[in-house]
C-alpha positions in Angstrom: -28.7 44.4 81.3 -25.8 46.6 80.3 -23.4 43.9 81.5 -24.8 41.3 79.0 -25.4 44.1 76.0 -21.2 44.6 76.8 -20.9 40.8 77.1 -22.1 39.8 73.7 -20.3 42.9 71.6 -17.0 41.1 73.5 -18.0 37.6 71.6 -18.9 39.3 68.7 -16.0 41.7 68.4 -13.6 38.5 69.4 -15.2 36.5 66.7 -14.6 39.4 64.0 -10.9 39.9 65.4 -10.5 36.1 64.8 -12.4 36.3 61.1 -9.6 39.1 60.1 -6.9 37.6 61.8 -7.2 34.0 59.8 -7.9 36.5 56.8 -4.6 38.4 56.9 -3.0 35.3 57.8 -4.8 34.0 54.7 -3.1 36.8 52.8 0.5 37.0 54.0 1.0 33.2 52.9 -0.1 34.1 49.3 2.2 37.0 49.6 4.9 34.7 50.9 4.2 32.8 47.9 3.5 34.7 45.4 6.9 34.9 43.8 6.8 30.8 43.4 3.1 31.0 42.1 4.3 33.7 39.5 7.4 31.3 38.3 4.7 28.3 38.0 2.8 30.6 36.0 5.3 31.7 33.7 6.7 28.3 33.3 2.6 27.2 32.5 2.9 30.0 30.0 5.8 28.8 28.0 4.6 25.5 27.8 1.7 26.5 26.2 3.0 29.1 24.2 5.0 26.5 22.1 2.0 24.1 21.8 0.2 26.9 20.7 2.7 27.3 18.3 3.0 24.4 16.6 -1.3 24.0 16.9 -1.0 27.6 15.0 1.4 26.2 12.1 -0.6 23.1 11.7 -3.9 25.5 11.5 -1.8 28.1 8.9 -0.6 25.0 6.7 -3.9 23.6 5.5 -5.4 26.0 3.9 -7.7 23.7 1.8 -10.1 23.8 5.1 -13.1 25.4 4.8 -16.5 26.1 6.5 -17.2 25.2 9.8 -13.4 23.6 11.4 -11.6 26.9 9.4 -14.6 29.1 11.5 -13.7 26.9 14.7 -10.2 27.5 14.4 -9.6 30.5 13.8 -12.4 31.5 16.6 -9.9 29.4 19.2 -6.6 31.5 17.7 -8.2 34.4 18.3 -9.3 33.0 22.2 -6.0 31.9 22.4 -4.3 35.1 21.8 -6.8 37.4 23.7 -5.8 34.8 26.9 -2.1 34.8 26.1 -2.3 38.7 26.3 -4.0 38.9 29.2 -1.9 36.3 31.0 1.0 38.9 29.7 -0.2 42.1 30.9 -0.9 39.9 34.3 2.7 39.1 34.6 3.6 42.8 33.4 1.5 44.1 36.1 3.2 42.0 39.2 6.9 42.2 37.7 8.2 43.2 40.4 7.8 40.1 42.5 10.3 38.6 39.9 13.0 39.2 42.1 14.6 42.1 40.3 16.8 44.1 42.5 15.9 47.7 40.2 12.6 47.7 41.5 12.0 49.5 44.8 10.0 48.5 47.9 6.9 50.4 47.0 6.4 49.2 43.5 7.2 45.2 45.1 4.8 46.7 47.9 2.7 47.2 45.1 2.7 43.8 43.2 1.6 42.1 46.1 -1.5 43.9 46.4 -2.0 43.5 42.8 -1.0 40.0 42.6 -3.4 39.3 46.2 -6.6 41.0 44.4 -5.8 39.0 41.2 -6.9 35.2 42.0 -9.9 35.1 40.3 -8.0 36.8 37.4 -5.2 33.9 37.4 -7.9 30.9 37.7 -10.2 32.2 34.7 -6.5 32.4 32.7 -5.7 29.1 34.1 -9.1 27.3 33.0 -9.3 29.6 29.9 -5.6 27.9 28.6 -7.0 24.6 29.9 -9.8 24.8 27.8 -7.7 25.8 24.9 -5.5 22.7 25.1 -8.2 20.5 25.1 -10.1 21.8 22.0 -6.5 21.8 20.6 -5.9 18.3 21.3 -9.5 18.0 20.0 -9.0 19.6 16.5 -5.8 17.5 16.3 -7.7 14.4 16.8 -10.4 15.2 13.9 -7.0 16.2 11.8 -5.8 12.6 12.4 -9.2 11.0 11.9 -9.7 12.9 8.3 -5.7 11.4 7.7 -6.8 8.3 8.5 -9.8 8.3 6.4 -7.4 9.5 3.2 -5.5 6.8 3.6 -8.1 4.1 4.0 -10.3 5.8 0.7 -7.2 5.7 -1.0 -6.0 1.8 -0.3 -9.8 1.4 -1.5 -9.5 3.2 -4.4 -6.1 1.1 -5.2 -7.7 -2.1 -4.8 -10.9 -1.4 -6.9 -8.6 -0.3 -9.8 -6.6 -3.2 -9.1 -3.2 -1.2 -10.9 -0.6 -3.4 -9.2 2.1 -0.6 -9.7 0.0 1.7 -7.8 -0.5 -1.6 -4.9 3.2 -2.1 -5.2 3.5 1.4 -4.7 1.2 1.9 -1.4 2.6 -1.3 -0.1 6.5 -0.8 0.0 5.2 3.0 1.3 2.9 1.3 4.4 5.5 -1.5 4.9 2.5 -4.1 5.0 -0.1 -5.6 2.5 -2.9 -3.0 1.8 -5.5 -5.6 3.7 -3.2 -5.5 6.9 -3.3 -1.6 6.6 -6.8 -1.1 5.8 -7.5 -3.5 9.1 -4.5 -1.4 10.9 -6.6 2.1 10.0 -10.2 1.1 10.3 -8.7 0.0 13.9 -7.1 3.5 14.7 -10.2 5.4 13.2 
C-alpha cells in the first residue's frame, strides 16, 4: 500500500514540478522581453499623448459649449490624465529596463520583478487609453456633425432671405452652388 501512497505523490509532485517549470519559463520570456514591451509602450504613450493634445486644445477652444458635452469632456480630460499618470509612474517604476548603464544590477533585478507582477496593470492602461481614443474620436465626430449642421442652417437661412450678396458670398466661399452644398452636407451628416 505504501508503494502506491509513494507512487502517486511521484505523479503528483512531477506534475507540480512541470506546472512551475512552464511557469518560470512563462516568466523568463517576459523578462527577456520586457525591455521591447516597455519601448512599445512608451512609443503607445507618445502617440497618444499628442492626440490627446490636440483633442485637449480643440476641447479648451470652444468655450461656448455647455451642459452635458462640456460635463462629458471634461469628465474624459480628467480620465485621461489620471491614465496618463499612471502609465508614467509605471514607466518610472521599471526604468531601469531602459537600458541605462547608471543603474545597477539589483535595481534592473528589481524592475523585472516589478515589470513581471505589473500585467494586469499595463492591460487596464492599455484598454483605459483605448477607450479614451475612441470617445475622442467620438466627441470629434459630434463636433463635425454640429459643423455640418451650421453650415447647412446657414445655406438655409441664405436662401430663405434670398440676399444674393450674401449667396454670392457662401458660394465663391463653398466653391459650388448652395443646392450642390446643401446636397454635399445633408450627405456627410
Amino acid at each position: 500500500m505504501e508503494v502506491v501512497g509513494v507512487a502517486a505523490a511521484a505523479i503528483t509532485f512531477g506534475a507540480l514540478i512541470l506546472k512551475v517549470s512552464k511557469k518560470l519559463g512563462r516568466a523568463a520570456k517576459e523578462i527577456r522581453y520586457a525591455r521591447r514591451e516597455i519601448l512599445k509602450l512608451v512609443k503607445e504613450m507618445r502617440i497618444f499623448s499628442h492626440l490627446y493634445e490636440d483633442f485637449h486644445k480643440v476641447c479648451i477652444s470652444e468655450p461656448r459649449r455647455k451642459g452635458r458635452i462640456n460635463f462629458s469632456t471634461s469628465c474624459l480630460v480628467s480620465w485621461i490624465e489620471e491614465a496618463i499618470a499612471a502609465l508614467k509612474n509605471l514607466l518610472h517604476r521599471v526604468r531601469a529596463l531602459a537600458g541605462d548603464p547608471r543603474y545597477s544590477t539589483l535595481e534592473i533585478i528589481a524592475a523585472h520583478v516589478k515589470w513581471f507582477f505589473s500585467p494586469n496593470e499595463v492591460n487596464f492602461l492599455r484598454r483605459s487609453l483605448t477607450v479614451a481614443r475612441e470617445n475622442m474620436m467620438g466627441f470629434s465626430n459630434l463636433t463635425y456633425i454640429e459643423a455640418i449642421n451650421k453650415e447647412i442652417q446657414l445655406i438655409k437661412n441664405a436662401i430663405a432671405q434670398g440676399d444674393k450678396h450674401t449667396i454670392q458670398e457662401l458660394e465663391y466661399r463653398f466653391k459650388a452652388t448652395l443646392g450642390e452644398k446643401l446636397e454635399e452636407l445633408k450627405q456627410t451628416s
